[in-house]
C-alpha positions as CSV (number, residue, x, y, z in Angstrom):
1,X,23.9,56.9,40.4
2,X,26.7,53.6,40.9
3,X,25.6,53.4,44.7
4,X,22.3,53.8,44.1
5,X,22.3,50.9,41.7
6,X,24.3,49.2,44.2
7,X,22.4,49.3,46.8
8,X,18.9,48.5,44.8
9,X,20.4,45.5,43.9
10,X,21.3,44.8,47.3
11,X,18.0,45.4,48.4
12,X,16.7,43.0,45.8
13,X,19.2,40.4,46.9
14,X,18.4,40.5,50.9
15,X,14.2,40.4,49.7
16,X,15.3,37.4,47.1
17,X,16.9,35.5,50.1
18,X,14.5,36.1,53.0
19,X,11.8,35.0,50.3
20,X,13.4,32.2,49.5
21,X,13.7,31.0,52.8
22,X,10.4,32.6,54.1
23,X,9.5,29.7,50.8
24,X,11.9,27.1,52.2
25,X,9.8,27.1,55.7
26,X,6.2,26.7,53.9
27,X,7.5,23.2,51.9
28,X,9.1,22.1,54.9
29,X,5.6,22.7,56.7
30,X,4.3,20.9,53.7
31,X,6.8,17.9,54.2
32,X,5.1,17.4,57.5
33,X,1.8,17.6,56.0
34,X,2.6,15.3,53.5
35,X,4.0,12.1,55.8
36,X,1.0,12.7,58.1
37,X,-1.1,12.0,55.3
38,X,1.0,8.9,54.1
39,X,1.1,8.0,58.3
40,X,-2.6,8.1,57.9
41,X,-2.9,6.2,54.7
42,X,-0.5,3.2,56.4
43,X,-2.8,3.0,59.4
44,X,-5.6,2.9,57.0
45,X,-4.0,0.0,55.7
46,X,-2.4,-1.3,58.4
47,X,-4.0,-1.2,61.8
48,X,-7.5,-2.7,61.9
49,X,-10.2,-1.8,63.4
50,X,-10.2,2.1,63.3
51,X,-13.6,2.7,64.1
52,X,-12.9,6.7,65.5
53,X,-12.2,10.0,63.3
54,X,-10.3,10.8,66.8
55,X,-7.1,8.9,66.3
56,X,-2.5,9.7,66.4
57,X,-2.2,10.2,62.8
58,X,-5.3,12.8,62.2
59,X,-3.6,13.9,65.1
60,X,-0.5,14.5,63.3
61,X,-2.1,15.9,59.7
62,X,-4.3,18.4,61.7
63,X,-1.4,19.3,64.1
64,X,0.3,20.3,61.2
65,X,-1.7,22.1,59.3
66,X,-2.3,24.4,62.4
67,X,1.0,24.7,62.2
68,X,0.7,25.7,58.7
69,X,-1.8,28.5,59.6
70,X,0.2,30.1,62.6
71,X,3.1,30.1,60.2
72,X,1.0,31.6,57.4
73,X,-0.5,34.4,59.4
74,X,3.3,35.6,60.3
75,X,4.2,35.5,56.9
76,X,1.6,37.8,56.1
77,X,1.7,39.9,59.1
78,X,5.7,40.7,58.5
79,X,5.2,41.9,55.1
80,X,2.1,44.7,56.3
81,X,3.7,47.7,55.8
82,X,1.8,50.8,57.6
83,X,-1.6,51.4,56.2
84,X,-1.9,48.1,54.2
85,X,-5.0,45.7,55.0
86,X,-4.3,42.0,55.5
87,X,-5.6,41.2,52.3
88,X,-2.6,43.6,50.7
89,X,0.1,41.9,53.0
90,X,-0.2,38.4,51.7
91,X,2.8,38.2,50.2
92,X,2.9,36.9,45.8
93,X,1.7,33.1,45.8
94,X,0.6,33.2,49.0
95,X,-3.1,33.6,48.9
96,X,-3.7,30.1,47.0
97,X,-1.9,29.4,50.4
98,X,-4.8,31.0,52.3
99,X,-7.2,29.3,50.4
100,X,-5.8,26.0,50.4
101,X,-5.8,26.8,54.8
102,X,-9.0,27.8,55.0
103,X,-10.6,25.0,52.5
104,X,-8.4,22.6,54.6
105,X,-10.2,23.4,57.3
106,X,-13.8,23.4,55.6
107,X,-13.1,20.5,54.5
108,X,-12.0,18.9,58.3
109,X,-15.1,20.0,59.7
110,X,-17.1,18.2,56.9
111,X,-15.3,15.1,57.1
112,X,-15.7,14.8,60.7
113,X,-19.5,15.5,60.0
114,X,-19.4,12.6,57.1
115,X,-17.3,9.7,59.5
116,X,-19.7,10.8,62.8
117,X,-22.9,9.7,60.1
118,X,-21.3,7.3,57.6
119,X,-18.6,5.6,59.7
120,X,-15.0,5.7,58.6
121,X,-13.9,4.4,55.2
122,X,-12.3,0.7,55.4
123,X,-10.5,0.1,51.7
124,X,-10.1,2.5,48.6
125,X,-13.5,4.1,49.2
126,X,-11.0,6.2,51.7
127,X,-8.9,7.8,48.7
128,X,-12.0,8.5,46.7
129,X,-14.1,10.1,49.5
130,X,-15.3,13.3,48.5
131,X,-14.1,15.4,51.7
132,X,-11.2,13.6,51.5
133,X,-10.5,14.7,48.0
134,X,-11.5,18.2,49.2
135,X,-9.0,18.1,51.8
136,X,-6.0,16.9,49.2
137,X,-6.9,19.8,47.1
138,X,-6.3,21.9,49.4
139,X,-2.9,20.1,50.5
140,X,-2.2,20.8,46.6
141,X,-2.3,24.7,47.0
142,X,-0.6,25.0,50.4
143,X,2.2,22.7,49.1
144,X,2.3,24.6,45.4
145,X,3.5,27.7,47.7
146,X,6.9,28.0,46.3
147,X,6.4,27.5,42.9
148,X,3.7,30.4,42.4
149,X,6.4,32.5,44.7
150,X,9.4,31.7,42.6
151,X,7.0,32.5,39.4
152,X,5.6,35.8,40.7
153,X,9.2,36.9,41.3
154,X,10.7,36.1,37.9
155,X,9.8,35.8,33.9
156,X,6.4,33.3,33.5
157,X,8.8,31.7,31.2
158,X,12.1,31.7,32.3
159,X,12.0,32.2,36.0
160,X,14.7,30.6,38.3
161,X,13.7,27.7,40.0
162,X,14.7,28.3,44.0
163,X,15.3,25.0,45.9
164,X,11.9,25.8,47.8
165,X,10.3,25.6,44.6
166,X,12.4,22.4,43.1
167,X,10.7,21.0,46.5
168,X,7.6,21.8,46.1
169,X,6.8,20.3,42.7
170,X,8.4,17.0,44.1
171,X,6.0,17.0,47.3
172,X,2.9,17.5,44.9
173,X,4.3,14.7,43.2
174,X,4.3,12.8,46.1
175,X,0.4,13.9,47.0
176,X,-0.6,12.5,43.2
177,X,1.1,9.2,44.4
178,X,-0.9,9.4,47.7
179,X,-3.9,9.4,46.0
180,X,-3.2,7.2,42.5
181,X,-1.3,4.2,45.2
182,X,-4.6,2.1,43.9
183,X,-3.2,2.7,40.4
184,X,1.1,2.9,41.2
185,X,3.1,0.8,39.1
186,X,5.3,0.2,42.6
187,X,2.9,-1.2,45.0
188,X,1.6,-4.0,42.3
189,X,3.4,-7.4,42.0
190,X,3.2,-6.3,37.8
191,X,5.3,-8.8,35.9
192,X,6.4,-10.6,39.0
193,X,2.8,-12.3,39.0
194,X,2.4,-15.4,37.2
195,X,0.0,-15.0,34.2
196,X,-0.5,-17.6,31.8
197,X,-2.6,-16.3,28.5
198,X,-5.9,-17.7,27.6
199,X,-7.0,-18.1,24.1
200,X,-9.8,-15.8,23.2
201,X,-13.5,-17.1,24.1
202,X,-11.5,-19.4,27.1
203,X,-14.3,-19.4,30.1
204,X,-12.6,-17.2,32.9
205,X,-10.2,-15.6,30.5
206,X,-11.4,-11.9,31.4
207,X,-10.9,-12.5,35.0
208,X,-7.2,-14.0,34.6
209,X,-6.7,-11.0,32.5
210,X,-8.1,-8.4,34.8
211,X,-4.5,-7.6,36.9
212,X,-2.5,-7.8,34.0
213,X,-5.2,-4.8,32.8
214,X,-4.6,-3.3,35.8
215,X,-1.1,-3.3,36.0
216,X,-0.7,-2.4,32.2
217,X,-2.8,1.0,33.4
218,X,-0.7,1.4,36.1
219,X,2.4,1.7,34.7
220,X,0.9,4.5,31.8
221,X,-0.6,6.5,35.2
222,X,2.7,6.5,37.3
223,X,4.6,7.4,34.2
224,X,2.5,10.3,33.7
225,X,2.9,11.1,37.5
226,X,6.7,11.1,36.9
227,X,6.9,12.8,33.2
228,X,4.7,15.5,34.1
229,X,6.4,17.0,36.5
230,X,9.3,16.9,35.2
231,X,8.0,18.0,31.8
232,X,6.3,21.3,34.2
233,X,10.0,22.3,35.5
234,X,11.6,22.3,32.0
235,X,8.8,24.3,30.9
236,X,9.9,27.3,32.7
237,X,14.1,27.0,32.6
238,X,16.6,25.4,29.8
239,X,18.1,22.8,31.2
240,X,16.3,19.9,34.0
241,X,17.5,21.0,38.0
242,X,19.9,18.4,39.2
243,X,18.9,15.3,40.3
244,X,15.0,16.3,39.5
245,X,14.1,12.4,37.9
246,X,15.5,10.8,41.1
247,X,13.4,13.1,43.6
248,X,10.6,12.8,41.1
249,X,10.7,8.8,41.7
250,X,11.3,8.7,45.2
251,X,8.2,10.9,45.5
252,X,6.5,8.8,43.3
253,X,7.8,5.5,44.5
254,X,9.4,5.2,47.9
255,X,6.7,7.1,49.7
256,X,3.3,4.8,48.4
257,X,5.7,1.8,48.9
258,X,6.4,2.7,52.5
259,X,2.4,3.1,52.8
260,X,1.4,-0.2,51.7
261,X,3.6,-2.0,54.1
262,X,7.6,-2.4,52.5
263,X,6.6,-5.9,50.5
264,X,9.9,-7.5,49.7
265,X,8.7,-7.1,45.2
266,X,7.7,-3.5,45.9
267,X,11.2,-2.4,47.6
268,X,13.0,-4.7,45.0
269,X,10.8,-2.6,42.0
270,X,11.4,1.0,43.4
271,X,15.5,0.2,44.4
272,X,15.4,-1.0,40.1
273,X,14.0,2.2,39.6
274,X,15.6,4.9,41.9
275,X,18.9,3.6,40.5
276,X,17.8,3.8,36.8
277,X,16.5,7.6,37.8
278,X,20.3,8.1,38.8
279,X,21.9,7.1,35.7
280,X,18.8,9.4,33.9
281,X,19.7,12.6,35.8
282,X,23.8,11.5,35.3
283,X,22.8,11.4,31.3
284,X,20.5,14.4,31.8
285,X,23.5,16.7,33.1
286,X,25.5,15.6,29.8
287,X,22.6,15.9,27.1
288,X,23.4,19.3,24.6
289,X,20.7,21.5,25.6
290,X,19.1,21.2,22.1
291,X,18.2,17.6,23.0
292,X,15.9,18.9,25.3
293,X,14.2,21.5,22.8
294,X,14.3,19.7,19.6
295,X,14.2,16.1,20.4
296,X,12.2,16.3,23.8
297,X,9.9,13.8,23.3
298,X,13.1,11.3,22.7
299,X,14.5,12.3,25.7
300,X,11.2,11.3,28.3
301,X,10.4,8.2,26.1
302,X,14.4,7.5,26.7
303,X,14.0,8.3,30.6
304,X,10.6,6.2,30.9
305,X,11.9,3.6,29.2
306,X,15.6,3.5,31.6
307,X,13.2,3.8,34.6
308,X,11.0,0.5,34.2
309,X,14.0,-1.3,33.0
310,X,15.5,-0.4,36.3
311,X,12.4,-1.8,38.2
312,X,12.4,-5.3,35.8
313,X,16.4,-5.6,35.7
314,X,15.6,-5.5,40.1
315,X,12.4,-8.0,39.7
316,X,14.6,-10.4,37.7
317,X,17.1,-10.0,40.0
318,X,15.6,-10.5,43.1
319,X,12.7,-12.8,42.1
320,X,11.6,-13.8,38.5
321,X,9.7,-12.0,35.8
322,X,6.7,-14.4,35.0
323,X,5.3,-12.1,32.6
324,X,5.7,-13.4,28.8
325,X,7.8,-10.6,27.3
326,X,5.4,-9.3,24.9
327,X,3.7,-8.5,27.7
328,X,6.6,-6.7,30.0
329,X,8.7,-5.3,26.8
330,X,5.4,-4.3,25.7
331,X,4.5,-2.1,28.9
332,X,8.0,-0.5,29.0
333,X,7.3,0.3,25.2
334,X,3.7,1.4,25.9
335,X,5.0,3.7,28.9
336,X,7.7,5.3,26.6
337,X,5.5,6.2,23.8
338,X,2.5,8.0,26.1
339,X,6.1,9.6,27.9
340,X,6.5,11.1,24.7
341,X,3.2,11.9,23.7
342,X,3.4,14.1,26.9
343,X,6.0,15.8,25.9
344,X,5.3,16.5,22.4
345,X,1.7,18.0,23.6
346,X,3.8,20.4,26.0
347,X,6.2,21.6,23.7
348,X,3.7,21.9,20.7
349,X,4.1,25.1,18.7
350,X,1.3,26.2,16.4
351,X,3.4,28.0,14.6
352,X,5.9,25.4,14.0
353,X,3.4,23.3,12.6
């Protein structure tokens, strides 16, 4: 019976390795996918006059999603064993894989169809576009791969996260940021715009208001972009992976930064920030694992609140904060509490009520 056991777990070893990096190839897929549609988002931004749905960086998204396909089809067509239809090949989290393929491509052929009659979107119209939201959902299951792997293979609760998986979650990160840059806390000036506050019934007061308002509902978004995330891999394991608030940020920062054009605030914001996410996951290694169960809600508010510190201690550094500080403490104290609020609705217990 010993070398049976043996060799069973073995076996499970060699299929936990080769899935691991059949997963690994898929994100990395979905890394190319993901900077073609940031390349496509700069030019968008960037290079005027695109007048043609024919152009380098669709080139480079729909390149890679072929890519994508071919690679998908020899997954599936290595795990047939004799007698098994396709449909019985595709391997555990790989058919929201297929889906997300063959919607990708739906969705191509309609957004051609909508730019040859509507014309090509010019300004945030693009990011809104129904095919194009069609065509990120898609992105979103293709890139979720390796999590619904890693969860097929293990306990719902308690399964272990593989570094194809860890990867995943932060490249759909980055895909929220791709689509929520209108609304990111890192490609607005924020408290580094001068804002000087109007008494109440002051004509043009609402107007002078309006990107503080903005800015304000930036930061709660972006922190939920960040917290959620993270808040989704502690769900399923006791302690946070290694470094998972600084690749959560750089997703979430770096990335819609790069897009907008590298403006001298913007880098100064998200260098504040990826530092602060440092000193978080340095903390994070330290914190008794109770923390994280008991107190959870402390610990995001405590992690929100070292991030935009981060980005104002860089502002202040490199320029000036010209925000009044109710208004800047206030946002870092704002972000904090809906941090916690996210993480007290996650870990609610009925029973422990």
């Amino acid at each position: 019976m010993a070398p049976l056991k043996w060799a069973t777990m073995l076996d499970t070893a060699r299929n936990t390795r080769a899935g691991g990096l059949r997963d690994l190839v898929t994100e990395l897929l979905g890394l190319w996918l993901l900077l073609a549609v940031f390349l496509d988002g700069w030019a968008h931004l960037n290079v005027p006059g695109l007048e043609t749905f024919f152009t380098p960086w669709h080139a480079a998204l729909y390149s890679g999603m072929v890519a994508t396909a071919v690679w998908t089809a020899v997954v599936i067509w290595r795990n047939r064993a004799p007698g098994q239809t396709l449909r019985q090949a595709v391997p555990p989290g790989y058919r929201g894989t297929v889906v997300g393929v063959i919607l990708f491509a739906i969705a191509g052929g309609l957004d051609l169809l909508w730019h040859e009659t509507l014309g090509l979107e010019v300004s945030l119209d693009a990011l809104v576009s129904p095919t194009h939201l069609l065509l990120g959902f898609s992105l979103f299951l293709i890139l979720g791969t390796a999590v619904r792997s890693a969860r097929a293979s293990g306990h719902p609760r308690n399964f272990t996260w593989t570094a194809a998986a860890m990867f995943a979650v932060v490249l759909m990160t980055g895909l929220g940021a791709f689509f929520l840059v209108y609304a990111s806390a890192f490609v607005r000036p924020g408290p580094t715009a001068l804002f000087t506050p109007m008494p109440v019934g002051t004509p043009g007061r609402i107007q002078a208001e309006m990107p503080v308002v903005v800015s304000l509902t930036s930061y709660l978004l972006t922190t939920a972009l960040i917290i959620a995330p993270f808040l989704f891999t502690l769900s399923a394991a006791r302690h946070p992976a290694r470094g998972i608030t600084t690749m959560l940020v750089v997703a979430a920062a770096w990335l819609p930064v790069a897009m907008v054009g590298l403006q001298p605030y913007a880098i100064a914001g998200a260098a504040g920030a990826t530092v602060a996410a440092v000193v978080a996951d340095l903390l994070l290694a330290r914190l008794p694992e109770v923390w994280l169960h008991r107190r959870l809600p402390a610990v995001t508010a405590g992690i929100t609140a070292l991030l935009w510190t981060g980005q104002l201690v860089a502002f202040a550094v490199t320029d000036a904060i010209r925000w009044p500080p109710s208004l800047w403490l206030g946002a870092v104290v704002l972000s904090a509490a809906a941090a916690a609020g996210l993480a007290a609705l996650s870990s609610w217990d009925p029973a422990r009520s």
